[in-house]
PDB file of N, CA, C and O in Angstrom:
ATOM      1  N   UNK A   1       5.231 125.127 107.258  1.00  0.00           N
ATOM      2  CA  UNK A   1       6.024 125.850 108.223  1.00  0.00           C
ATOM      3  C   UNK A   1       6.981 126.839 107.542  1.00  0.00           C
ATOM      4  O   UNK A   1       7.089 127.923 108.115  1.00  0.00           O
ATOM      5  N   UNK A   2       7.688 126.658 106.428  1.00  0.00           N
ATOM      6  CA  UNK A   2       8.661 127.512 105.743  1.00  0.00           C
ATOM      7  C   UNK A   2       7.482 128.168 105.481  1.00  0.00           C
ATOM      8  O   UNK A   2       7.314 129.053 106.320  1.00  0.00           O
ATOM      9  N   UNK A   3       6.564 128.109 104.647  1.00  0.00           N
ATOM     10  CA  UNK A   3       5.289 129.820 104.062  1.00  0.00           C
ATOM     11  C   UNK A   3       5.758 130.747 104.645  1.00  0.00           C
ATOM     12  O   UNK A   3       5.870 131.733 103.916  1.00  0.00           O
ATOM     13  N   UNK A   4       6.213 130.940 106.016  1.00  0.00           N
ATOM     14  CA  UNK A   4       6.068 132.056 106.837  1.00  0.00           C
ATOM     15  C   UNK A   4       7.380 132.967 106.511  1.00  0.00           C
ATOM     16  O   UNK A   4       7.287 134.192 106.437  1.00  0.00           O
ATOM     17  N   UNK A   5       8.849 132.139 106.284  1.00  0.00           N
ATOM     18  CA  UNK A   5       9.809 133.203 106.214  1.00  0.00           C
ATOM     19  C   UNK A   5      10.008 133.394 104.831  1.00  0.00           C
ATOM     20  O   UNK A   5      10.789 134.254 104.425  1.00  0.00           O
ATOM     21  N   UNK A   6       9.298 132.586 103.994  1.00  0.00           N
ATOM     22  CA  UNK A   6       9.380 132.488 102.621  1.00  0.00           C
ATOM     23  C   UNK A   6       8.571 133.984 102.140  1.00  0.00           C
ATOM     24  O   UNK A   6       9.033 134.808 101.351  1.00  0.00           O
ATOM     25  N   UNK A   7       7.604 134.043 102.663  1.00  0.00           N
ATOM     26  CA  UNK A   7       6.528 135.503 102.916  1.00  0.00           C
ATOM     27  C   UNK A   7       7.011 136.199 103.704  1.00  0.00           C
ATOM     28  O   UNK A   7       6.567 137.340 103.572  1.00  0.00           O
ATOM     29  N   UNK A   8       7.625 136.126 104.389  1.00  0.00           N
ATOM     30  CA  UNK A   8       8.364 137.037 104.563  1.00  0.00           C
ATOM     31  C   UNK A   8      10.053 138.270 104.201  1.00  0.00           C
ATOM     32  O   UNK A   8      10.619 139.313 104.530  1.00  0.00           O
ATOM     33  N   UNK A   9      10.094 137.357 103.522  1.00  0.00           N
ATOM     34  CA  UNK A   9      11.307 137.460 102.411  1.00  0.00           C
ATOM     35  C   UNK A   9      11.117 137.810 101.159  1.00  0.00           C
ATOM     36  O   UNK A   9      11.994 138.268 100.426  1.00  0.00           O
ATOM     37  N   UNK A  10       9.666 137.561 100.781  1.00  0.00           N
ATOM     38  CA  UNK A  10       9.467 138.329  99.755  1.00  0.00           C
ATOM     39  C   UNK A  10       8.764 139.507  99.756  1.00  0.00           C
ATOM     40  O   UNK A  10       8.990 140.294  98.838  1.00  0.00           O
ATOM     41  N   UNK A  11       7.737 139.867 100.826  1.00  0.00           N
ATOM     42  CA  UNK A  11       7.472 140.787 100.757  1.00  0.00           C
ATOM     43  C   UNK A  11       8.300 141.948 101.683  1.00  0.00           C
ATOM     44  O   UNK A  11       7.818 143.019 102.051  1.00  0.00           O
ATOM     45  N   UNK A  12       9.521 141.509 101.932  1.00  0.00           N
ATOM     46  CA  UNK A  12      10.490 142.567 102.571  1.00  0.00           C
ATOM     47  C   UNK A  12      11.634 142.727 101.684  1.00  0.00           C
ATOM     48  O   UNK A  12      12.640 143.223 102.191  1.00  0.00           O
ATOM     49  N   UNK A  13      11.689 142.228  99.801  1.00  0.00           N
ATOM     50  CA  UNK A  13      12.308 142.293  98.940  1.00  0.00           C
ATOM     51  C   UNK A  13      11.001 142.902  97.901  1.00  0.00           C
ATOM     52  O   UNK A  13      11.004 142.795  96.675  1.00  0.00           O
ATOM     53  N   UNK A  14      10.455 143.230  98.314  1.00  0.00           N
ATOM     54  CA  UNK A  14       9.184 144.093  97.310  1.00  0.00           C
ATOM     55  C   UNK A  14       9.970 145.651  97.114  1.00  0.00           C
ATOM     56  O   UNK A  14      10.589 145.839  96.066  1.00  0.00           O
ATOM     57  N   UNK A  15       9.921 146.636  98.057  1.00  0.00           N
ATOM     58  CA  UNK A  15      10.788 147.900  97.619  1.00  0.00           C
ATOM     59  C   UNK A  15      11.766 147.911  97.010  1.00  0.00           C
ATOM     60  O   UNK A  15      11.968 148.875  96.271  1.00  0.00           O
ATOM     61  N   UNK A  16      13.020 146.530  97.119  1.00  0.00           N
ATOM     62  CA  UNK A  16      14.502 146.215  96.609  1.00  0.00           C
ATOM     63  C   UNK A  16      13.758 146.747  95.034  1.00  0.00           C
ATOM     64  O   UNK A  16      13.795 147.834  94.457  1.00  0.00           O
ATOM     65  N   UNK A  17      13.095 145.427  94.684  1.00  0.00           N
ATOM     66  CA  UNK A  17      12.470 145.375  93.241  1.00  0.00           C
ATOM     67  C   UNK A  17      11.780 146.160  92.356  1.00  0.00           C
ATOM     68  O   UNK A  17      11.635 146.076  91.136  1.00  0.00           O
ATOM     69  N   UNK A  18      11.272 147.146  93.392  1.00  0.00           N
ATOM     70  CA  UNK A  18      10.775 148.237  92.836  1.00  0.00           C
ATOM     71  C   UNK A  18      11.590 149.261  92.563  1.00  0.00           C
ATOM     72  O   UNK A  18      11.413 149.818  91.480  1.00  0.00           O
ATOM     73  N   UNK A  19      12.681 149.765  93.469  1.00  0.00           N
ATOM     74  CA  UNK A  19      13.846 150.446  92.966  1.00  0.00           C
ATOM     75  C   UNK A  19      14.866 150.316  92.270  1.00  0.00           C
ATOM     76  O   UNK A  19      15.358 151.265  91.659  1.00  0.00           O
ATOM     77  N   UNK A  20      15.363 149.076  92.250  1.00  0.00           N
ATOM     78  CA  UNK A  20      17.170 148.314  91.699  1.00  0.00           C
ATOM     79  C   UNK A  20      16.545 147.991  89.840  1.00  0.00           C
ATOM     80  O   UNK A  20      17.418 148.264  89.017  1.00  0.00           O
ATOM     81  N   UNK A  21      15.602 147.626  89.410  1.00  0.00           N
ATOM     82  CA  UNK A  21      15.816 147.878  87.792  1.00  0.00           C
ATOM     83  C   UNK A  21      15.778 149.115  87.449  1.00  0.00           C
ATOM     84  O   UNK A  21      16.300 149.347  86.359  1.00  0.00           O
ATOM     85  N   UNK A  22      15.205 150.260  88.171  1.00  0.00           N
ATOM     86  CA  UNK A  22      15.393 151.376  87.233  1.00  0.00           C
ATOM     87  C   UNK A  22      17.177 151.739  87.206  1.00  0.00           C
ATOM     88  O   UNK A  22      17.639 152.408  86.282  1.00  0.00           O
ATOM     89  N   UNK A  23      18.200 151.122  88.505  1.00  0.00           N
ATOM     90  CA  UNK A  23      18.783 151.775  88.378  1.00  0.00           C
ATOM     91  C   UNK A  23      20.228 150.547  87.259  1.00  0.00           C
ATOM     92  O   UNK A  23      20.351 149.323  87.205  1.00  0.00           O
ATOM     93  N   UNK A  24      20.902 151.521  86.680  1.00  0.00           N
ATOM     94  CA  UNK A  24      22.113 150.472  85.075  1.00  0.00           C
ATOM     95  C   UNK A  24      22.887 149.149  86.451  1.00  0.00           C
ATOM     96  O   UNK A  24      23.217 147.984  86.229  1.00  0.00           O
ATOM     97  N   UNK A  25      22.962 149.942  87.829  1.00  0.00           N
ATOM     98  CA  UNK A  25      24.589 149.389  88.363  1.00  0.00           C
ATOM     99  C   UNK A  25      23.865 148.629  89.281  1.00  0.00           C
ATOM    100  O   UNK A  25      24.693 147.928  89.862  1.00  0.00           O
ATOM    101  N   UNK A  26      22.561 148.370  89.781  1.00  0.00           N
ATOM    102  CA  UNK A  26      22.034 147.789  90.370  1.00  0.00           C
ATOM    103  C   UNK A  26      20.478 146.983  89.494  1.00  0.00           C
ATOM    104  O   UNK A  26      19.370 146.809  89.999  1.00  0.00           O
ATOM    105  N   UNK A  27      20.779 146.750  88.562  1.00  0.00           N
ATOM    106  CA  UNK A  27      19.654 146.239  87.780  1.00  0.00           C
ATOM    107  C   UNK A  27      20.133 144.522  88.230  1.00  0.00           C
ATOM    108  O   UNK A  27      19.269 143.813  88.746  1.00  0.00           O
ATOM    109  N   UNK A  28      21.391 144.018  88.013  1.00  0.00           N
ATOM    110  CA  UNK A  28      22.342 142.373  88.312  1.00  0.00           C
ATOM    111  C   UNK A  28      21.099 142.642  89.812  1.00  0.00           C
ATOM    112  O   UNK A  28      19.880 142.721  89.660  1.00  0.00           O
ATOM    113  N   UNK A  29      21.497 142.694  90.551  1.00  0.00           N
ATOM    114  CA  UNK A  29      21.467 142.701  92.144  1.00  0.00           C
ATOM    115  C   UNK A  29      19.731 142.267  91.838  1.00  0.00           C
ATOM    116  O   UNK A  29      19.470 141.124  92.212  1.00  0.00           O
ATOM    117  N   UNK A  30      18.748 142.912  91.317  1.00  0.00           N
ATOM    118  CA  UNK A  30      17.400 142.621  91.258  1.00  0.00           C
ATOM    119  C   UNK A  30      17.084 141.365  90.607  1.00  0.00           C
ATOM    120  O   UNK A  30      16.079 140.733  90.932  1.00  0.00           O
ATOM    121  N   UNK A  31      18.016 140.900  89.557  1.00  0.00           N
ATOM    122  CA  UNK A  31      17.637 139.842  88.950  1.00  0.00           C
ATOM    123  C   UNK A  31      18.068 138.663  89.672  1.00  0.00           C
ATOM    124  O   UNK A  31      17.483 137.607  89.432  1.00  0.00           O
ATOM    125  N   UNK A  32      19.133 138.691  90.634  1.00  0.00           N
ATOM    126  CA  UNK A  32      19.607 137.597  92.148  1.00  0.00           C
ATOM    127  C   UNK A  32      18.779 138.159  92.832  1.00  0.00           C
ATOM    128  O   UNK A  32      18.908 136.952  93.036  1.00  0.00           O
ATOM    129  N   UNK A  33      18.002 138.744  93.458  1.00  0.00           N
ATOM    130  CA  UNK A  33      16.861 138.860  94.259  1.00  0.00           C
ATOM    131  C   UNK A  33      15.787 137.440  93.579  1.00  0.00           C
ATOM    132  O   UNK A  33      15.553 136.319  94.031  1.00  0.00           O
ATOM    133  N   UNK A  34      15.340 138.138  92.344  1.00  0.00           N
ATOM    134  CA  UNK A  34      14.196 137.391  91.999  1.00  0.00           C
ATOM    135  C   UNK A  34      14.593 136.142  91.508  1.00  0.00           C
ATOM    136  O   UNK A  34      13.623 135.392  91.397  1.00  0.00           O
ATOM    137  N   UNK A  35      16.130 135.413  91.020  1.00  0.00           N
ATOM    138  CA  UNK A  35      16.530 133.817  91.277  1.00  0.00           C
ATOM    139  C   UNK A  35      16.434 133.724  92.471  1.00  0.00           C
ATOM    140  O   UNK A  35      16.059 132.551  92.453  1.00  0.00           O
ATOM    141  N   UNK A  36      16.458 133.995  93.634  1.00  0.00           N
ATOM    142  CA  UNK A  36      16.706 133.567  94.750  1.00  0.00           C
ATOM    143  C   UNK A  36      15.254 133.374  95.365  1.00  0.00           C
ATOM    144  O   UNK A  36      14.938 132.444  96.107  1.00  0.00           O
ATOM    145  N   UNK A  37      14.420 134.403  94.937  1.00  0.00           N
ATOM    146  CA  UNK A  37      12.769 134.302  95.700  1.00  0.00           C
ATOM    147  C   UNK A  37      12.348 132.832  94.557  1.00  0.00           C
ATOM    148  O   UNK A  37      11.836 131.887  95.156  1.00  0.00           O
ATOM    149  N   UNK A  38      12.497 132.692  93.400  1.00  0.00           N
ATOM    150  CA  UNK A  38      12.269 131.457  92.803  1.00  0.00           C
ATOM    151  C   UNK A  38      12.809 130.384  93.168  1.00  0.00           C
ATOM    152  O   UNK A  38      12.015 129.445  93.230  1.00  0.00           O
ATOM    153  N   UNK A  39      14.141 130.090  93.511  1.00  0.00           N
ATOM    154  CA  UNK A  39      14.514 128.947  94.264  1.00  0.00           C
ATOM    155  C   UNK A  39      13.834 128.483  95.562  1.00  0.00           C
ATOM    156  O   UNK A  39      13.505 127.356  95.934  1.00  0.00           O
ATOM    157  N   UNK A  40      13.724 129.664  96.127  1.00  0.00           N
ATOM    158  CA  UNK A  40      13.245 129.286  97.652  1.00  0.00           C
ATOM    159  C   UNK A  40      11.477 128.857  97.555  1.00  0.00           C
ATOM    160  O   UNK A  40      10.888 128.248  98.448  1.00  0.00           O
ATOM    161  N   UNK A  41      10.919 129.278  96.418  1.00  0.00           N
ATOM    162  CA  UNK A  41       9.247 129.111  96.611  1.00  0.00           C
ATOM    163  C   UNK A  41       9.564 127.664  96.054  1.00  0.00           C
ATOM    164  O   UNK A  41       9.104 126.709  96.681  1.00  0.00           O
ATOM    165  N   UNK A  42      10.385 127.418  94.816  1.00  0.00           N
ATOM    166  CA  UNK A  42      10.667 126.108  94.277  1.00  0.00           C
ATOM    167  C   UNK A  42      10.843 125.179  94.800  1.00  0.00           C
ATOM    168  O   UNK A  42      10.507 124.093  94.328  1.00  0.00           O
ATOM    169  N   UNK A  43      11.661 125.380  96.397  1.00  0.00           N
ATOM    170  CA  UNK A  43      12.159 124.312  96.957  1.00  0.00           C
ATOM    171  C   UNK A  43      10.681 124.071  98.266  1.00  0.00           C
ATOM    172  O   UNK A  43      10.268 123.000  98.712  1.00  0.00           O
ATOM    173  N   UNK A  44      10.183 125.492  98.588  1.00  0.00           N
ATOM    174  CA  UNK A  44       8.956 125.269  99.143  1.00  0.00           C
ATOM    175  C   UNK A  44       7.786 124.122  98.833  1.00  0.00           C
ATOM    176  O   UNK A  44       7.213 123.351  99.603  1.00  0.00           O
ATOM    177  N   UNK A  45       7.660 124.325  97.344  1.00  0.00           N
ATOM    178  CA  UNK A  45       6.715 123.701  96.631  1.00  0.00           C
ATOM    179  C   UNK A  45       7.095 122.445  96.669  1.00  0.00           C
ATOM    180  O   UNK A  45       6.199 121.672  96.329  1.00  0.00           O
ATOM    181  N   UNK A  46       8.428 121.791  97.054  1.00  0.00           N
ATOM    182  CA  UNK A  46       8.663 120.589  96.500  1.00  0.00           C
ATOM    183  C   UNK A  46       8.573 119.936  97.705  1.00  0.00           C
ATOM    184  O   UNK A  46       8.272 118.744  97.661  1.00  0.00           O
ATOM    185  N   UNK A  47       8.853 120.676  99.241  1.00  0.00           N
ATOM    186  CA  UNK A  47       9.430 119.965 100.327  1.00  0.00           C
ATOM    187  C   UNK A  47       7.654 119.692 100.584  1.00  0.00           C
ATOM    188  O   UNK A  47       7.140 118.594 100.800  1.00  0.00           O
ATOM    189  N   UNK A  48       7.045 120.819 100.501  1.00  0.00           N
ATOM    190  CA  UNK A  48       5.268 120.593 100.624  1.00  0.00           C
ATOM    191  C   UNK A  48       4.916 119.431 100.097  1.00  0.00           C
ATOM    192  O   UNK A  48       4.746 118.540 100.928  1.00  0.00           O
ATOM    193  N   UNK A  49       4.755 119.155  99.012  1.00  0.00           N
ATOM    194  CA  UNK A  49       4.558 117.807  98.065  1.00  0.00           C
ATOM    195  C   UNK A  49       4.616 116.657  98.970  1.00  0.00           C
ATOM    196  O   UNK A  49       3.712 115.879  99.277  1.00  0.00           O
ATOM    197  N   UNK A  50       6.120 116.694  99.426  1.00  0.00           N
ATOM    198  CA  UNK A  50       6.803 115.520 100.017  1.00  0.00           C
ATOM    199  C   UNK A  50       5.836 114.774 101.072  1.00  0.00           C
ATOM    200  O   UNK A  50       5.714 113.565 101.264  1.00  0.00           O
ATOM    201  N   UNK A  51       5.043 116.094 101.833  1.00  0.00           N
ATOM    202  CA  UNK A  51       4.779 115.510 102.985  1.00  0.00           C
ATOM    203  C   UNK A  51       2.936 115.086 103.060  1.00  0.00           C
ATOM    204  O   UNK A  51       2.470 114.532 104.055  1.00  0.00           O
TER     205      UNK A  51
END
């Protein structure tokens, strides 16, 4: 049941990622994008397991 906003959250943080490393003052901001899409697939993967 989470897949759905989890996919959806990442592929509506796909352009963020493609623009924010090229730029010096927004390069931080891309790398908390992509901890945050890893936590959330992480915690996906684990709550899946569970059941």
């Amino acid at each position: 049941m989470a897949l759905v906003p989890v996919t959806l959250v990442t592929l509506a943080s796909v352009p963020a990622l493609l623009v924010l490393p090229f730029s010096r003052r927004r390069s931080g901001q891309a790398t908390t994008i992509m901890q945050q899409l890893i936590v959330w697939t992480r915690g996906l993967l684990v709550t899946s397991r569970e059941r």
